[in-house]
Backbone as numpy.savetxt, mean C-alpha at the origin, in Angstrom:
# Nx Ny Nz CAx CAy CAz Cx Cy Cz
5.21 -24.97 -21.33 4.66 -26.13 -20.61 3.38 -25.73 -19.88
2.39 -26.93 -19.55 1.30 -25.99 -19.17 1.32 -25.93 -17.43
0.43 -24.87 -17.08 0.54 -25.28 -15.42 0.24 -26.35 -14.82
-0.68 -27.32 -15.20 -0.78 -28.40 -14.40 0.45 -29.33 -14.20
0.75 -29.29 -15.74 2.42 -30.26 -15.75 3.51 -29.80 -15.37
3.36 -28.57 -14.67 4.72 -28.08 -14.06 3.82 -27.52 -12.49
3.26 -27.45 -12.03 2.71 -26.78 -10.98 2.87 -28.48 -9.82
3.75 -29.44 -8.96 3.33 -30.20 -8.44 3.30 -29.89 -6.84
3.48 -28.82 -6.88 3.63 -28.26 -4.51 2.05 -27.54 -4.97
1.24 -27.98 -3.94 0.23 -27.61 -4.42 -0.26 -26.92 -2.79
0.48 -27.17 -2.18 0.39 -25.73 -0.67 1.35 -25.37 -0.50
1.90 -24.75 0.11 2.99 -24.17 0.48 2.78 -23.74 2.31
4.06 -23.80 3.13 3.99 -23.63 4.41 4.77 -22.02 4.36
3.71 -21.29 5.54 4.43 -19.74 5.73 5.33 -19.71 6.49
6.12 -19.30 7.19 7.21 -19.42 7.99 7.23 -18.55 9.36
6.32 -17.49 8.99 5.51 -16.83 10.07 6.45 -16.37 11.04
6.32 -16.29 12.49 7.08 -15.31 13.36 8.03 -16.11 14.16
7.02 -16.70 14.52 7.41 -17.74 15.59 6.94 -19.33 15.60
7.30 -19.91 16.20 6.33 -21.47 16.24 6.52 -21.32 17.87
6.50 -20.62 18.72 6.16 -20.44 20.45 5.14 -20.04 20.14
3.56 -20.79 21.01 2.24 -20.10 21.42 2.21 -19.20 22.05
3.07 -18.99 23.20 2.72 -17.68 23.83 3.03 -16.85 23.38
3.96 -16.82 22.51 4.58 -15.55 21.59 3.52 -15.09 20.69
3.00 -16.27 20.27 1.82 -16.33 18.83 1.17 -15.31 19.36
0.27 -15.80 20.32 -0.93 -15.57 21.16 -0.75 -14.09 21.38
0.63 -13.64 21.78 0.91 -12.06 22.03 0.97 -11.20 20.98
1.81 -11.69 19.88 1.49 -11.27 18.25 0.28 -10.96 17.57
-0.88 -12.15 18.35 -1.96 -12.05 17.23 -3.03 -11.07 18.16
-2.75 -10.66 19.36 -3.89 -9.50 19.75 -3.05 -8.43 19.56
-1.68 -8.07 19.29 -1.12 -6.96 19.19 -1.92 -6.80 17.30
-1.30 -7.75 16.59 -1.61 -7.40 14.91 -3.62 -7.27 14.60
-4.01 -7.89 15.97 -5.77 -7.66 15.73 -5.72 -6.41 16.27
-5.06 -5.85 17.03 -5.46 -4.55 17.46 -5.26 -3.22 15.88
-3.98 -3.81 15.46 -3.62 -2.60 14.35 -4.80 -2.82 12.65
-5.11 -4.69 12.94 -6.18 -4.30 11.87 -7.09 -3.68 12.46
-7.82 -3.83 13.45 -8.91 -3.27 14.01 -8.95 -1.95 13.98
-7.68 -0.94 14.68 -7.46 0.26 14.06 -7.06 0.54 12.63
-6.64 -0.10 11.34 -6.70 0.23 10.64 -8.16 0.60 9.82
-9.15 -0.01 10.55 -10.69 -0.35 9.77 -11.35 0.86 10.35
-11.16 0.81 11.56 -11.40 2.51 12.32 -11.48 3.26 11.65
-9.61 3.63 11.67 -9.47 5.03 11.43 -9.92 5.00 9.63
-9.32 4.56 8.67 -9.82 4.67 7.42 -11.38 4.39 6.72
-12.17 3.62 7.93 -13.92 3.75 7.76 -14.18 5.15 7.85
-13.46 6.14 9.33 -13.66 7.03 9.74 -13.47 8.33 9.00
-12.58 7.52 8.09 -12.07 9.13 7.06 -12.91 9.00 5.87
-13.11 7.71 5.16 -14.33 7.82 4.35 -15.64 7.59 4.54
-15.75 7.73 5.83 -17.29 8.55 6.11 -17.22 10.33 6.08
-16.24 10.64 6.78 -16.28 11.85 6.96 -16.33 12.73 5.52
-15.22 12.14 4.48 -14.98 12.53 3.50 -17.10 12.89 2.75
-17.37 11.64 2.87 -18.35 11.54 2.11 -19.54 12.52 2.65
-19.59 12.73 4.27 -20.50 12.63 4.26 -20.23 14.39 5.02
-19.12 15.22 4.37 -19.19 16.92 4.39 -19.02 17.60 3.28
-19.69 18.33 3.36 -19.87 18.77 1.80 -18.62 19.49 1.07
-18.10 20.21 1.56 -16.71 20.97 1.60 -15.84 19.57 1.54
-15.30 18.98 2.18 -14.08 17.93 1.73 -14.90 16.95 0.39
-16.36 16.78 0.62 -16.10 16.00 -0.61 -16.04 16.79 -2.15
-16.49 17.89 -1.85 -16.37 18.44 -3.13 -14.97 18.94 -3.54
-13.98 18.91 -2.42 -12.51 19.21 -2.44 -11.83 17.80 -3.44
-11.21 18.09 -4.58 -10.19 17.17 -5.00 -9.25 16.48 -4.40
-8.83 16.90 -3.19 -7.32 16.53 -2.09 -8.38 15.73 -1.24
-9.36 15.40 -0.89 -10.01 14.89 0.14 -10.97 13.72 -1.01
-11.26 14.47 -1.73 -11.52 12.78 -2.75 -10.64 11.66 -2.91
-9.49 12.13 -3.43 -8.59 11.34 -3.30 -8.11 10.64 -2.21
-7.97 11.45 -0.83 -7.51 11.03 0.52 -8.39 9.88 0.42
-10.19 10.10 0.37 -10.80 9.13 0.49 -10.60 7.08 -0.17
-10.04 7.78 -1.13 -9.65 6.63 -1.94 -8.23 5.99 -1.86
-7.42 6.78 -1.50 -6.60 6.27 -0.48 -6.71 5.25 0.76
-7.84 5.88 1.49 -8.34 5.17 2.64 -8.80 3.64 2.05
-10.25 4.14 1.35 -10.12 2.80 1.04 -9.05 1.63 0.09
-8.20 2.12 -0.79 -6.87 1.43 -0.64 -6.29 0.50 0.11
-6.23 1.12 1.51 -5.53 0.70 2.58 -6.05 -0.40 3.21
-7.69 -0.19 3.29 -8.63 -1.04 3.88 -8.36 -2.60 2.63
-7.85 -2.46 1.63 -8.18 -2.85 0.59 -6.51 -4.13 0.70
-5.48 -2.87 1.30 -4.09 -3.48 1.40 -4.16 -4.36 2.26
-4.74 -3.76 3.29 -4.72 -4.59 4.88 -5.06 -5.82 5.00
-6.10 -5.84 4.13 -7.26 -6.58 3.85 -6.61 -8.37 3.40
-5.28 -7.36 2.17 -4.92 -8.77 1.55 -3.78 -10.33 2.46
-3.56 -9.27 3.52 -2.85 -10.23 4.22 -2.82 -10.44 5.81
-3.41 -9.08 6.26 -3.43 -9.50 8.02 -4.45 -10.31 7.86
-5.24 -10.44 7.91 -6.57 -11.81 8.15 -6.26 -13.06 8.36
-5.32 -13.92 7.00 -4.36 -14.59 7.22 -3.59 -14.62 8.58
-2.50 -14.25 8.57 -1.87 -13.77 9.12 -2.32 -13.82 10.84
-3.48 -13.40 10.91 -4.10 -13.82 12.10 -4.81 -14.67 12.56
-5.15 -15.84 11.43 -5.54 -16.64 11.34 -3.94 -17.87 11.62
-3.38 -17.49 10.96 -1.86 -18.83 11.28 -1.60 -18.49 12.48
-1.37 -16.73 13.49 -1.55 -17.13 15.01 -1.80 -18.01 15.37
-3.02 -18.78 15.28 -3.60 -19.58 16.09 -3.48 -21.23 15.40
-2.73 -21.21 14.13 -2.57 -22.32 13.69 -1.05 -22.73 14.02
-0.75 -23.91 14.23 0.58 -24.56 14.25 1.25 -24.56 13.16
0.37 -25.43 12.25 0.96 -25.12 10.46 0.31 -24.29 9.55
1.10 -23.29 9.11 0.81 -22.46 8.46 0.78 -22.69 7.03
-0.49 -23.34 6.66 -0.72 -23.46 5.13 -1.18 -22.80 4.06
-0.90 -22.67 3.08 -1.74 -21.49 2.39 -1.79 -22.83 0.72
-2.70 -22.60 0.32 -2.67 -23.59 -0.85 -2.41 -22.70 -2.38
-1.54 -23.53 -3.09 -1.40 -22.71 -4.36 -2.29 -21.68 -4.83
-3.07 -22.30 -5.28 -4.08 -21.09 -5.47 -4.45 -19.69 -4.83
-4.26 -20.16 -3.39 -4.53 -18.82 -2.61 -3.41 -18.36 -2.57
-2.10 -18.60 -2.69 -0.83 -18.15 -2.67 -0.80 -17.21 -3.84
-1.07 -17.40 -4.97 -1.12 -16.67 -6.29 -2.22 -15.48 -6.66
-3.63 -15.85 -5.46 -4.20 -15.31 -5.81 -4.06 -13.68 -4.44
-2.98 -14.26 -3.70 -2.72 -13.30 -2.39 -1.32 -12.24 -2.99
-0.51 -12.91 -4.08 0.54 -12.17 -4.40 -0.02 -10.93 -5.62
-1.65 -11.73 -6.65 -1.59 -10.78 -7.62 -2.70 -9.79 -6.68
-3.25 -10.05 -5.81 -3.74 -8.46 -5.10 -2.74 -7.59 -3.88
-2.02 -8.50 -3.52 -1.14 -7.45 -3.16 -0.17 -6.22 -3.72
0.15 -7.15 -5.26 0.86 -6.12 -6.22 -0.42 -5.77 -6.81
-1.72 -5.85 -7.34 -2.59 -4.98 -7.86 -2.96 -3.23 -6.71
-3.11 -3.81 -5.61 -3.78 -3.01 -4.84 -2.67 -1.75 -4.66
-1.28 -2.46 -4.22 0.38 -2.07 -3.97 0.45 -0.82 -4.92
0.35 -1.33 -6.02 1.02 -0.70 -7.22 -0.16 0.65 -7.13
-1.21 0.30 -7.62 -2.61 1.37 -7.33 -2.32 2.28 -6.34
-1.77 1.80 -5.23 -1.45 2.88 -4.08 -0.40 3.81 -4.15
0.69 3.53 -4.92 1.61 3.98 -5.57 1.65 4.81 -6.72
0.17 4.57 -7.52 -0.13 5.59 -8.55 -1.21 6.67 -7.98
-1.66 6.39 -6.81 -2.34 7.58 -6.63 -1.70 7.83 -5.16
-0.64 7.84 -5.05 0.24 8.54 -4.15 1.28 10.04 -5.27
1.06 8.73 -6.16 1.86 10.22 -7.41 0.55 11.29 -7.33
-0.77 10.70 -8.14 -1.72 11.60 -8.16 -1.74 12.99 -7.27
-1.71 12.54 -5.76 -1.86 13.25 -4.92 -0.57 14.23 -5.19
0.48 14.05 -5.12 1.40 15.10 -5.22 1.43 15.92 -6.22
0.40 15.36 -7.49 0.32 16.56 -8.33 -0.59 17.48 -7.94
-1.40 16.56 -7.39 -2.76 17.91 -6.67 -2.32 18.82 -5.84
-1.23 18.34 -5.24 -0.76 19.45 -3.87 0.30 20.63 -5.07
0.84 20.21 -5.88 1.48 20.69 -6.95 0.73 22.13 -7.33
-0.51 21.60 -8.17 -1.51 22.30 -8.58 -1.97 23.49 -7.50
-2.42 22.84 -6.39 -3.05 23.48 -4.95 -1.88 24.84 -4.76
-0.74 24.36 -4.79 0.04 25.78 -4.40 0.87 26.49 -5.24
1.16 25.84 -5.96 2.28 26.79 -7.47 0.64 27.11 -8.28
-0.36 26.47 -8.33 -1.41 27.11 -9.04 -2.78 27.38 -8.54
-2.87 28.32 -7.46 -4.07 28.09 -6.79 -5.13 28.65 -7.46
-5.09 29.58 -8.61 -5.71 30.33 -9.44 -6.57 29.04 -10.28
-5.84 27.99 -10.51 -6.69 27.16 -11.34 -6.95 26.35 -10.99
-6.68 26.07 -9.92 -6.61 24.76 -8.95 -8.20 23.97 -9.33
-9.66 24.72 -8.85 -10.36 24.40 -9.17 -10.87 23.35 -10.43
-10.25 24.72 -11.66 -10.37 23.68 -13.18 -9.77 22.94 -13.70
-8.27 22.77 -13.07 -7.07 21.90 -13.36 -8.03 20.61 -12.75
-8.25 20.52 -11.07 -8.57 19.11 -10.33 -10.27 19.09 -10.39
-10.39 19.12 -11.77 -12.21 19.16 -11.85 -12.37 17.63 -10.84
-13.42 17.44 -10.78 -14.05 16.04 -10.18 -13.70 14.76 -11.44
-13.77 15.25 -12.97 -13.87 14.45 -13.81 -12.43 14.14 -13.80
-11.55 14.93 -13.66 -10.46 14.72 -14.15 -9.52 13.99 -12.76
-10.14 13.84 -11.61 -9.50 13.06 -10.38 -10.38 11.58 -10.58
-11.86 11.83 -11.24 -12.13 10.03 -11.28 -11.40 9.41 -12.52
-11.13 10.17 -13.83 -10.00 9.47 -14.42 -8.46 9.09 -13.67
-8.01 10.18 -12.92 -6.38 9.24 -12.60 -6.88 8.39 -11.47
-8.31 7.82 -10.75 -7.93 7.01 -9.83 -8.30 5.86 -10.94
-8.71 5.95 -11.34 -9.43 4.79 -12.91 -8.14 4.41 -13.20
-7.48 5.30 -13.62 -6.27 5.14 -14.33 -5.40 4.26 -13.26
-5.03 5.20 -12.01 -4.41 4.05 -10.81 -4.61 2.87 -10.62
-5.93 2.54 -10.57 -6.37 1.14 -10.73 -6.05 0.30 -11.72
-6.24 1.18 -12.94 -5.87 -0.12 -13.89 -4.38 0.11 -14.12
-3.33 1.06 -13.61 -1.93 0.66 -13.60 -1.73 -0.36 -12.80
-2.09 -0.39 -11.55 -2.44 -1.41 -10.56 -2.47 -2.88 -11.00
-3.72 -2.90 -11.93 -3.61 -4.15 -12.18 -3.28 -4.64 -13.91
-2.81 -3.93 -14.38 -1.95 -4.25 -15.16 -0.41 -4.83 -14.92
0.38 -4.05 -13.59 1.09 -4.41 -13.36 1.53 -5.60 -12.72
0.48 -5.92 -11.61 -0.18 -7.34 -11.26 0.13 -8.31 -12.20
-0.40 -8.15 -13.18 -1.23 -9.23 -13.67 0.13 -9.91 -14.63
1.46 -8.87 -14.85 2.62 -8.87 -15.39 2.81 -10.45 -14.27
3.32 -9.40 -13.03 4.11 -10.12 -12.13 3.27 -11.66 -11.51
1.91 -11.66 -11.83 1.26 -13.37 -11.68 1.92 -13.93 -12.55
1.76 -13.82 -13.76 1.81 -14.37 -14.92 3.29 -15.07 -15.10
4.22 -14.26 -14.55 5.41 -14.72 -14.61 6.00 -15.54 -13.69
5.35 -15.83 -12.47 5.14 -16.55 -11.66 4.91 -17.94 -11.98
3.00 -17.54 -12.21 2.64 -19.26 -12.19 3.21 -20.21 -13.49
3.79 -19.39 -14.02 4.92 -20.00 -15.50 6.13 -21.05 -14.49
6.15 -20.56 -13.64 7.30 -21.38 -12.72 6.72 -22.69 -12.25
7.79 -23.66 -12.76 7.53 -25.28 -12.16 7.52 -25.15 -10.37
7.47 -25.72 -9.39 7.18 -25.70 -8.20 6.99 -27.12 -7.93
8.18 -27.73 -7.98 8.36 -29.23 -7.31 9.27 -29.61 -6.23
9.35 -28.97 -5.76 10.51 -29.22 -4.29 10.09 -28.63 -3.28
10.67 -27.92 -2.57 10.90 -26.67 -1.47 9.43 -26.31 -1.21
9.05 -26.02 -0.31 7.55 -25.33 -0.26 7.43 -24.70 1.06
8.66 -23.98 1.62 8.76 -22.93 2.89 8.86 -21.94 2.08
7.74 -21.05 2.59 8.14 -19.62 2.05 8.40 -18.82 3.30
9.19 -17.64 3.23 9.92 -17.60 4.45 9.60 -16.23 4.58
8.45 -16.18 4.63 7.17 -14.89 5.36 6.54 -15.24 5.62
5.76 -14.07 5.81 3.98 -14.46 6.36 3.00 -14.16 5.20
3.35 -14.53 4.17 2.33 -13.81 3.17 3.14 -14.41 1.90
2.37 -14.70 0.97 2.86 -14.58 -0.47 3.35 -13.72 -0.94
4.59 -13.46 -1.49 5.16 -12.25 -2.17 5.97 -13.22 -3.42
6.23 -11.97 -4.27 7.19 -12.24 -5.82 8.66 -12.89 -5.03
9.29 -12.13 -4.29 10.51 -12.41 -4.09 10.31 -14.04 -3.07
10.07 -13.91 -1.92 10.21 -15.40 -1.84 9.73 -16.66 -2.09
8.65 -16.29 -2.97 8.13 -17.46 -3.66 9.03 -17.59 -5.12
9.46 -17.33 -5.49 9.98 -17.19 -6.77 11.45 -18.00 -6.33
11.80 -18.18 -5.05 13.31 -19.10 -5.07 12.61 -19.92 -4.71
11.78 -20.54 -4.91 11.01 -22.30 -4.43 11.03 -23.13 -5.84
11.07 -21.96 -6.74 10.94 -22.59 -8.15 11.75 -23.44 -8.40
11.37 -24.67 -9.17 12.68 -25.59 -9.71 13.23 -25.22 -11.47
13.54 -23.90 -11.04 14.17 -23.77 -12.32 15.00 -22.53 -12.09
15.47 -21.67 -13.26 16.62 -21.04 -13.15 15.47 -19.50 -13.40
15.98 -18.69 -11.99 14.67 -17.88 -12.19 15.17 -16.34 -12.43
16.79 -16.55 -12.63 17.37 -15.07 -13.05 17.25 -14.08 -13.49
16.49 -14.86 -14.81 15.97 -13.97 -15.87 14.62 -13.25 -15.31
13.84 -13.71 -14.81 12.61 -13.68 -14.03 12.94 -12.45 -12.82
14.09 -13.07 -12.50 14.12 -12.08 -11.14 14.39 -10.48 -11.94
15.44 -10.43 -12.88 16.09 -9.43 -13.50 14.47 -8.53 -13.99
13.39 -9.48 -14.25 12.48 -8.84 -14.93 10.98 -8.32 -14.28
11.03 -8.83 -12.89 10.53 -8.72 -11.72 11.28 -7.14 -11.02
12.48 -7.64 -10.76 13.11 -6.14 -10.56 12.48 -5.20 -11.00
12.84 -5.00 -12.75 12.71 -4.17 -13.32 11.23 -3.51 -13.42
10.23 -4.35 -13.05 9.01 -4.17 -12.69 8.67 -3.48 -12.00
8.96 -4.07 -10.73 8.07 -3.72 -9.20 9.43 -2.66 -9.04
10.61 -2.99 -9.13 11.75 -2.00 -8.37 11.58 -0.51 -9.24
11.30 -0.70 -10.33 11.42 0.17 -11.35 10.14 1.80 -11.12
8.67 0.80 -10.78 7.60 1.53 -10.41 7.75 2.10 -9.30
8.11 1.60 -7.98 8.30 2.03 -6.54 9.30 2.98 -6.77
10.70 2.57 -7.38 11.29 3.84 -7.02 11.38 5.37 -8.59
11.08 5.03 -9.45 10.83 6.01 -10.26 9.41 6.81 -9.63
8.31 6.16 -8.79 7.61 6.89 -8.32 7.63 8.15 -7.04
8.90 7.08 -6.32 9.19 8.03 -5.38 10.02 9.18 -5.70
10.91 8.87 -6.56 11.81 10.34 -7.09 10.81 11.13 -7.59
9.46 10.62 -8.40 8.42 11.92 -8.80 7.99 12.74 -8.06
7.49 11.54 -6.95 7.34 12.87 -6.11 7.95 13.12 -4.81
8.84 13.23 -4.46 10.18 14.11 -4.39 10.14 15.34 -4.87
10.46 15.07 -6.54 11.02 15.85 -7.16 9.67 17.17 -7.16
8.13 16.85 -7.33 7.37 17.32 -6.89 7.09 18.61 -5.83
8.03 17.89 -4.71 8.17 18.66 -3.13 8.94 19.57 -3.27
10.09 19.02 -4.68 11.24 20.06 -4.29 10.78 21.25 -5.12
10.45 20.63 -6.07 9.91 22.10 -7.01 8.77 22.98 -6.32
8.20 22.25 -5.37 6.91 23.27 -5.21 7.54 23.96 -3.71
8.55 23.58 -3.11 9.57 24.37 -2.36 10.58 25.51 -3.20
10.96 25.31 -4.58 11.74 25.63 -4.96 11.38 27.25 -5.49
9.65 27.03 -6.17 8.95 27.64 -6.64 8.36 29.10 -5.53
8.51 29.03 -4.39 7.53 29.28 -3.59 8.99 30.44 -2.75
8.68 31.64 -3.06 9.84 32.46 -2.29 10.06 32.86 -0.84
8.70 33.30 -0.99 8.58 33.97 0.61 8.24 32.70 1.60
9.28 32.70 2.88 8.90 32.20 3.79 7.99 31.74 4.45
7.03 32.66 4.45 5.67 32.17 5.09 5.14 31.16 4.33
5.04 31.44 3.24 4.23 30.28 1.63 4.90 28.98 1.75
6.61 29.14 2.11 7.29 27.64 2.52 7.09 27.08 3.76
6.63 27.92 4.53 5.80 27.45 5.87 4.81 26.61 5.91
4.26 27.04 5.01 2.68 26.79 4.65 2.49 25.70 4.08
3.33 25.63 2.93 3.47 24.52 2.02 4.18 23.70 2.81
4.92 23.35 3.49 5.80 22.30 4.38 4.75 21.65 5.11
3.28 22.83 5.77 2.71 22.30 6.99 1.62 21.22 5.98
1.38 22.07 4.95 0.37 21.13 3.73 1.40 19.50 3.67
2.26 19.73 3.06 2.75 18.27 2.83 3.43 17.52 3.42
3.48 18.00 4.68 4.81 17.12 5.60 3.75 15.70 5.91
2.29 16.40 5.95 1.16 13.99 6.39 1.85 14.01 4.73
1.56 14.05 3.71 1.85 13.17 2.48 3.25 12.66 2.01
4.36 13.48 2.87 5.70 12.93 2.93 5.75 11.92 3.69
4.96 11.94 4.97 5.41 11.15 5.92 4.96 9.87 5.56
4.15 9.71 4.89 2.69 8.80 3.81 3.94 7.83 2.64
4.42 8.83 2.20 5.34 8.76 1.07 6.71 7.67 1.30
7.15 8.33 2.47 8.16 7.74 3.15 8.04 6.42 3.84
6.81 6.24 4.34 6.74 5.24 5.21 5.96 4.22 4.25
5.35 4.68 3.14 5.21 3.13 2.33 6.16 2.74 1.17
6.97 4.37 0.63 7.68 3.58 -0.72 8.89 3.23 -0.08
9.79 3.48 0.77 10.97 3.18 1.60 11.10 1.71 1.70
10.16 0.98 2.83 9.91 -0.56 2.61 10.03 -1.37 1.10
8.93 -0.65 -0.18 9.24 -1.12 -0.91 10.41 -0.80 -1.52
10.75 0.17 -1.63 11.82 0.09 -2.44 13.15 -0.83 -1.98
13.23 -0.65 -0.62 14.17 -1.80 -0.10 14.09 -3.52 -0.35
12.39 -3.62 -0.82 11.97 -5.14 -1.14 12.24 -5.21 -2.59
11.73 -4.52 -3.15 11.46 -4.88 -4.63 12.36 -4.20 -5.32
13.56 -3.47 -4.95 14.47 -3.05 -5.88 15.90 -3.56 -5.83
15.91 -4.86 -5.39 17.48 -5.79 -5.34 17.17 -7.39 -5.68
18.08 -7.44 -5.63 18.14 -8.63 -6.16 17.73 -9.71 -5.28
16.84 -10.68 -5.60 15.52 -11.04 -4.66 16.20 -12.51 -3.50
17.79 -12.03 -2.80 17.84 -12.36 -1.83 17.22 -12.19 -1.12
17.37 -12.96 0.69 16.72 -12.85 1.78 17.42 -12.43 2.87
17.04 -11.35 3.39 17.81 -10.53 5.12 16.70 -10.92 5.58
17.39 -10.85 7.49 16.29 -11.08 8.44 15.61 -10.35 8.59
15.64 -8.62 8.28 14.54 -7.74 8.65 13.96 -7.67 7.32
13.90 -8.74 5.94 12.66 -8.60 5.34 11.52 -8.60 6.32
11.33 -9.47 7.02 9.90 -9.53 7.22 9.28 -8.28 8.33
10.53 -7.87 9.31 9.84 -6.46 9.53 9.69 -5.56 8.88
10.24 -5.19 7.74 10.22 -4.43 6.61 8.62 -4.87 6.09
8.32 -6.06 5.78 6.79 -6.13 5.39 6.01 -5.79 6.04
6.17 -5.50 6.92 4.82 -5.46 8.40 4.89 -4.33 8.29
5.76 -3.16 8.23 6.02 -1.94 7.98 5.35 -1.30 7.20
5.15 -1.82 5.84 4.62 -1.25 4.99 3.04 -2.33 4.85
2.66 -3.71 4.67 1.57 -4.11 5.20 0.69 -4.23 5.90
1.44 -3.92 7.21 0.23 -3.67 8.14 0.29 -2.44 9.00
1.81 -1.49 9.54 1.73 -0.70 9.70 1.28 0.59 9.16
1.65 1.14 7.64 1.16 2.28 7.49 0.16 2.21 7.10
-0.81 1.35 6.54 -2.37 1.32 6.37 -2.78 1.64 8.07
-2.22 1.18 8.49 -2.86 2.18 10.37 -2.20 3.54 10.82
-1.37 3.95 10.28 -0.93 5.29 10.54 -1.26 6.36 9.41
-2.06 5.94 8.10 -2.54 7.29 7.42 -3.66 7.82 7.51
-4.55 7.73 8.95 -5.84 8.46 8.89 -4.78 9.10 10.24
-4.17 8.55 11.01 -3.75 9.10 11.96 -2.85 10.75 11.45
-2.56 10.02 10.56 -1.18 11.33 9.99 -2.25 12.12 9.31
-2.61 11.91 8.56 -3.56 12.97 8.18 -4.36 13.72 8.95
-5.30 13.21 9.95 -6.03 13.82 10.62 -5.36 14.30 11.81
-4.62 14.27 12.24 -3.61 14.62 12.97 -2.96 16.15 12.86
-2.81 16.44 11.54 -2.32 17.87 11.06 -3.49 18.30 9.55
-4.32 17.75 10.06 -5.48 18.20 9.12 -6.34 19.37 9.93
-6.79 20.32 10.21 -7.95 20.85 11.03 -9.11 20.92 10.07
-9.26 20.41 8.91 -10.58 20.75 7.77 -10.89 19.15 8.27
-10.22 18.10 8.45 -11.16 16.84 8.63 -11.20 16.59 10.42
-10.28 16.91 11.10 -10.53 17.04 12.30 -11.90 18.20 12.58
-12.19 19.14 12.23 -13.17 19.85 12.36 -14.58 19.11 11.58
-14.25 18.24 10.60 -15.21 17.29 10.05 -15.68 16.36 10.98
-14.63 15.54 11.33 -14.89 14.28 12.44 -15.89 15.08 13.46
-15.64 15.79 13.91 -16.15 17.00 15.19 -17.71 17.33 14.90
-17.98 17.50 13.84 -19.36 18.15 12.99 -19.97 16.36 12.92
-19.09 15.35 11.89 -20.14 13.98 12.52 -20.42 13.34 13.56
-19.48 13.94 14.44 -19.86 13.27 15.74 -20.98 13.68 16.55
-21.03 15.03 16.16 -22.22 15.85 16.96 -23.56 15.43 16.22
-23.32 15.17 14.70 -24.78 14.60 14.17 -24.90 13.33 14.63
-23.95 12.43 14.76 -24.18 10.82 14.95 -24.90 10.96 17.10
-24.13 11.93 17.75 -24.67 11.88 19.08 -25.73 12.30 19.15
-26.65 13.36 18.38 -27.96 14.02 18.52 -28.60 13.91 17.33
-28.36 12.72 16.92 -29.67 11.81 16.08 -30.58 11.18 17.07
């Protein structure tokens, strides 16, 4: 059937936090403060990245960089919104922007998720092979897997739109977040969306958590590999920001996108968790137990003050 003849809810209402203003009002300078620091700290890391010669010519700090912007990229797709219905009573979002907010959240999502693997092979490489480390993570061969991330990204996207706007949408039109997502837009449908959900699962649940057992399994081997104490010292102090990275964005998803696309009340802190919180806590975690970009930040600051 085509979309026009099955597409008739042509906005949809968000369901958001609260409908109290003063609550709003307290929500929306707390969530402007964490985009505001999210634009900070991840401007801050891909300037730095770019602009020292040592991290950018480093493979682990190219990537970080592209990470960053990722995040700027994640943040991007839904706090704005989001801080924008603060201040609105009704929270509208119109079809179109609803569809076009779910396929960059899973484009960008998924991308972040393939070069979260990336990275753990580099740290892989970096310490079970430091001898080749260099020619293994040439420059050419890190702008192919973020190429590659990207277009897993939006290949996978473009799965989970597609199967979407196939859905009639004539009734119901509360979606019961703050944002367009697969799972609660997908029970508004007026049709039988089982099969859909079963294949949505298998999608999004399938990528999030087969990614996280990779790398896992990653950590454990390059712990497993590594005898002497000090080297597991070492290696723990290297990857404990990319675990903590690891943990705090595939955890959320995997709890969203790997069941069966009921609704609990802490979905929606679970989204904020992984939407708007850890895009503000990975320049922190990184630079935090980094001293090669903390000693970076340190070196641009002194050029940016005595220009």
């Amino acid at each position: 059937m085509d979309k026009n003849q099955t597409v008739v809810v042509r906005e949809f209402f968000l369901s958001g936090f609260s409908q109290t203003s003063s609550i709003e009002a307290g929500l929306f300078v707390l969530f402007l403060f964490f985009y505001v620091s999210t634009w900070v700290g991840n401007i801050l890391i891909m300037i730095t990245v770019a602009s020292d010669k040592y991290l950018n010519s480093s493979a682990m700090y190219f990537l970080l960089g592209n990470l960053s912007f990722l995040d700027l990229c994640y943040s991007t797709v839904t706090t704005p919104k989001l801080l924008a219905d603060f201040l609105n009573h009704e929270k509208l979002i119109s079809y179109d922007q609803c569809i076009a907010q779910l396929f960059f959240l899973h484009f960008v999502g998924a991308a972040e998720m393939f070069l979260l693997t990336v990275m753990a092979y580099d740290r892989y490489v970096a310490i079970c092979r430091p001898l080749h480390y260099t020619t293994v993570m040439s420059r050419g061969l890190c702008c192919v897997l973020v190429a590659a991330s990207w277009m897993g990204g939006f290949v996978h996207s473009t799965v989970q739109t597609i199967l979407t706007i196939h859905l009639p949408f004539c009734g119901p039109n509360q979606v019961d977040n703050f944002f367009c997502d697969v799972p609660p837009v997908i029970k508004l449908a007026c049709a039988d969306t089982f099969v859909i959900e079963l294949l949505m699962v298998s999608n999004s649940g399938l990528i999030s958590t087969s990614s996280f057992v990779m790398l896992i399994s990653s950590y454990t081997t390059i712990l497993v590999k590594i005898r002497s104490k000090e080297g597991r010292r070492k290696a723990l102090s290297t990857c404990a920001s990319h675990l903590m990275v690891v943990t705090l964005f595939f955890g959320p998803c995997i709890f969203i996108y790997a069941r069966p696309f009921s609704t609990f009340s802490v979905d929606k802190m679970v989204s904020v968790l992984y939407n708007v919180i850890t895009p503000m806590l990975n320049p922190l975690i990184y630079t935090l137990r980094n001293k090669e970009v903390k000693s970076a930040m340190q070196k641009l600051w002194v050029k940016i003050l005595t220009f």
